[in-house]
N, C-alpha and C positions, 0 to 999 in steps of 0.2 A: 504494500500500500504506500506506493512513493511518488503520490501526487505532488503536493508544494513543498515550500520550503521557509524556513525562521531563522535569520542570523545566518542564512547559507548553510544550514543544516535540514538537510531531507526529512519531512513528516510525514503520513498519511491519514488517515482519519484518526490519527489523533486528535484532532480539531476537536473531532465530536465528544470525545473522552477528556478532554478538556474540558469543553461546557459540562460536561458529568461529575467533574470531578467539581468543578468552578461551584454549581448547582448544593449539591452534597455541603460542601464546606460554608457558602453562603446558609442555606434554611438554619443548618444545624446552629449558627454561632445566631442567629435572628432569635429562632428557638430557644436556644440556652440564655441568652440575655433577657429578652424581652417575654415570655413565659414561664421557665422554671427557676428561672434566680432575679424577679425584679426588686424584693429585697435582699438587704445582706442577710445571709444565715452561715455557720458552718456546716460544712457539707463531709457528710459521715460515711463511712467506710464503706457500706453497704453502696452504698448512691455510685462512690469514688470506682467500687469495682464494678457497675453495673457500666460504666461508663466507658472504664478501661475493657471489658469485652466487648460492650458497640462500638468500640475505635478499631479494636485487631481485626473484629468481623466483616466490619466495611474495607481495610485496610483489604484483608484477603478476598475477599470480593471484586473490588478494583484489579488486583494482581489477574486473578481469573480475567478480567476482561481484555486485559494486558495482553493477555494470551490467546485470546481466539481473535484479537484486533490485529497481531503482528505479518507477516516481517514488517521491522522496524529498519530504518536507516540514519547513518550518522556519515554526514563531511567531511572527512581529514584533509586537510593538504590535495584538496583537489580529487579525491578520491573516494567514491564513496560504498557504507562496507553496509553489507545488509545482513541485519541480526532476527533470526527467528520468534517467534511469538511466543516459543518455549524459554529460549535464551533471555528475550527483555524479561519474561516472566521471575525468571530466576535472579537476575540483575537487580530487577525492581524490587524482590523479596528481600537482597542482600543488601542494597545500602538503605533500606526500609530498619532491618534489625540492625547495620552497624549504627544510627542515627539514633533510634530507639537506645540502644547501651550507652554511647554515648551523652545520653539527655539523663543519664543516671547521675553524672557527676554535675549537670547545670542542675537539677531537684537537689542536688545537696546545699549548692551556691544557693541557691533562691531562697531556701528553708534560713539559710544562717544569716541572709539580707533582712527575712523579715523578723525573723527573731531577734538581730543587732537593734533595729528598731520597733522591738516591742510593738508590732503589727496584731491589731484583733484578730483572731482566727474566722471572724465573719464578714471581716475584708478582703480575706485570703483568696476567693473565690472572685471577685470584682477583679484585683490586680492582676493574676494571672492571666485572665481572661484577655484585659486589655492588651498584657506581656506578648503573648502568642498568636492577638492578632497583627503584631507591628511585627511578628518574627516572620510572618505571613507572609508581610510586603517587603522586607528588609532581606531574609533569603532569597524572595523570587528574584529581586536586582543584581544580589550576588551572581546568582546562579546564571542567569541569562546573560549577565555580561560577561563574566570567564567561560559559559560556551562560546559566547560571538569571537572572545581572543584565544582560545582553542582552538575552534574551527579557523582563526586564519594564522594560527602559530605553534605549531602543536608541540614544540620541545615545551610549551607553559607546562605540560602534564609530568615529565621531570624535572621540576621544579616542585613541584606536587611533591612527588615522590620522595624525593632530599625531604622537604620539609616531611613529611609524614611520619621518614625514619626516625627525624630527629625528636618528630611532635612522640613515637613510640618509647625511645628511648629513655627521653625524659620527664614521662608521667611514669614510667617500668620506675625509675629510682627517685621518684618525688613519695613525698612524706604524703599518704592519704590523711592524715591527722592535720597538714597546715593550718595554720589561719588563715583566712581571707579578711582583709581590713578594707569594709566597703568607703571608709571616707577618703584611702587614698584617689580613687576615681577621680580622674580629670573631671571626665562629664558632670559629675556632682558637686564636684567646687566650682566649675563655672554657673552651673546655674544658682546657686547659691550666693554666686557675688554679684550675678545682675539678676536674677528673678524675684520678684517679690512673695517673701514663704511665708505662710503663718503657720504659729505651733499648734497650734490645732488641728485634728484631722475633719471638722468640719462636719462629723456625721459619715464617713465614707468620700466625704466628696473629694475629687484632686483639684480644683478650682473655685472659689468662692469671691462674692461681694465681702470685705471688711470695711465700716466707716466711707463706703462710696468709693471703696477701691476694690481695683481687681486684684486678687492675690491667688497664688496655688499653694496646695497643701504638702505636707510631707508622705502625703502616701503619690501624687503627681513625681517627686524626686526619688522614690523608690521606685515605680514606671518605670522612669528614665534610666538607675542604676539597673534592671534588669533587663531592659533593651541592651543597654552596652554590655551586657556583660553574657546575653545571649549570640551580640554578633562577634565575641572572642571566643564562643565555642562552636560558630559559625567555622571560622579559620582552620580547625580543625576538621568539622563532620563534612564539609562541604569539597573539600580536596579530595577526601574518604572516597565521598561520593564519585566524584567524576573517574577517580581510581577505579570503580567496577564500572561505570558506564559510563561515555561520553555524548549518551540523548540525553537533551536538558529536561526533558518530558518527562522521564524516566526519576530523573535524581529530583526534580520539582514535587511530582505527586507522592513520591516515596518519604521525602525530607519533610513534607508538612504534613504528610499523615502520622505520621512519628511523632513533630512537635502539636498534632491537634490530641494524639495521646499523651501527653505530657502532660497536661494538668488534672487530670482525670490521675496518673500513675503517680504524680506527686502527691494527692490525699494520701493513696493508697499506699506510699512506700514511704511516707516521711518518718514515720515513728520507727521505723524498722533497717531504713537503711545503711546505717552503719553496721548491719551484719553482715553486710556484703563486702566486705572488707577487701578479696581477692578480685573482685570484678574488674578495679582499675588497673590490676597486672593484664587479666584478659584483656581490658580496654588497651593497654600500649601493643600486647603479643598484637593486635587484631592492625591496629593503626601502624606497626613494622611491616605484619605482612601484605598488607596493601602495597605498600611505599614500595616494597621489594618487587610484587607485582609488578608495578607500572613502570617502575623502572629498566626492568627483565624484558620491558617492551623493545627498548633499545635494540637489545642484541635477538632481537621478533623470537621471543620466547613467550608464550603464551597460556595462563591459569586459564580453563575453562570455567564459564562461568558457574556450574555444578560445582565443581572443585573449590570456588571463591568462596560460597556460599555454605560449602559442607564446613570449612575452615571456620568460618565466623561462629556460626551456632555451635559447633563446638568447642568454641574458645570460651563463649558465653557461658551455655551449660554447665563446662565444667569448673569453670572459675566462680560460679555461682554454688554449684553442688559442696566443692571446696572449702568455701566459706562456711557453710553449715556444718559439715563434718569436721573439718580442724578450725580449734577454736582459736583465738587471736592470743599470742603470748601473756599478753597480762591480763586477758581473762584465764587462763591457764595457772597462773600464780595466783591469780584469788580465789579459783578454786581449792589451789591446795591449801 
């Protein structure tokens, strides 16, 4: 199906699976704001997991479509390579779940944003919401701009690669225990020396009338600290990304069905998630062997996409399995 073209990369009725997906994402976030959360509530386990199965179910759902809609085609350097309905399927599934793991370590960031600033848990619900839909518009610009200078410079994807080893290597030897000090953020002290903030959170609101002025809130600057700080783990998932597939189609619906599970899996795993302790080893093994991947392209050595994808899930699996069975050293010491 290799009718038109976007950015000089070959589409076929993807158009349509566009509008499907466009469709899908529009009702549900109309939905979720404007019918089951028009006030603040905290939103409880039960709900969080109901959510996080209608996100996978649709996610897999889409992928099935993926697959009876293909062959798919992508643009290299003048060349263009046509990938089966089977293969984007598997593509689409793989940087689906590396993005999905990776949004494990931004629910850790977010949780300790709102918690620095002693955030109500029945705002919690309102901010993300708005967080994920600017991650929306904020990946799709990534994403479509490094395919447009992909498709016309394609060494950019070893450059990918370098970074990826490196982004592998040094979350493998970073302290999952750091701190994160959200007031070092640029973003945050600029707007703090020219916005007008009041200490109040105003009821939920991020903007308010004060004494006939306009002012925004301190839940508006935690917005902003978690925009910036969703497009640095952008830099990351989104190289991932183009590492298994270079259709911007493919890494777009996969990357934000991921981030539309994310706030649904952050109810669900916030209280919980420092027992995943080994995940972020999985997370660098997974981000090295990407890098390695795409780099191995060089010398046109080639992971099939079966193979990419068996790698991932079982990096996950069992660095998650891991974590339950061996317990963390100093909880080992206070056991004994």
């Amino acid at each position: 199906m290799l009718a038109s073209s976007l950015f000089g990369i070959e589409i076929g009725s993807e158009t349509l699976l566009y509008g499907v997906f466009a469709l899908v994402i529009s009702v549900f976030l109309l939905i979720d704001l404007g019918l089951f959360n028009k006030t603040a509530h905290k939103i409880t386990a039960k709900s969080a997991l109901n959510q996080s199965i209608f996100w996978v179910i649709i996610s897999t759902i889409f992928g099935y479509l993926i697959y009876i809609d293909g062959p798919y085609a992508v643009q290299i350097d003048g060349v263009t390579k046509s990938v089966s309905g089977g293969d984007a399927m598997v593509e689409y599934f793989s940087a689906y779940l590396t993005e999905y793991a990776l949004s494990v370590d931004n629910i850790f960031v977010i949780l300790l944003i709102l918690k620095y600033f002693s955030v109500k848990e029945e705002y919690f619900h309102k901010i993300l919401f708005w967080g994920i839909l600017g991650a929306v518009v904020f990946r799709g610009i990534f994403i479509f701009v490094g395919a447009y200078f992909i498709a016309k410079w394609h060494f950019i994807l070893y450059i990918f690669g370098v970074f990826l080893l490196y982004s592998g290597v040094k979350i493998y030897f970073e302290d999952s225990d750091e701190k994160i000090d959200p007031e070092k953020n640029p973003i945050l002290k600029l707007c703090r020396k020219y916005l007008p903030v009041t200490k109040d959170d105003m009821g939920g609101k991020f903007a308010a009338k004060v004494n006939g002025k306009f002012m925004f809130t301190p839940l508006f600057l935690i917005i902003v600290l978690i925009e910036t700080t969703d497009l640095l783990f952008a830099v990351d998932s989104i190289p991932a990304a183009f590492a298994i597939t270079q259709n911007e189609f493919l890494i777009y619906t996969s990357n934000i069905f991921a981030v539309m599970g994310l706030r649904a899996m952050f109810f669900l795993l916030s209280g919980i998630i420092d027992k995943f302790y080994l995940l972020q080893k999985g997370l660098s093994i997974i981000l090295f062997f990407i890098g390695a991947k795409m780099l191995l392209e060089i010398v046109h050595y080639e992971f099939s996409p079966t193979l990419s994808f068996a790698v991932i899930i079982v990096t996950l699996i069992g660095s998650i399995i891991l974590s339950v069975l061996v317990p963390k050293k100093e909880e080992s010491k206070e056991i004994k």
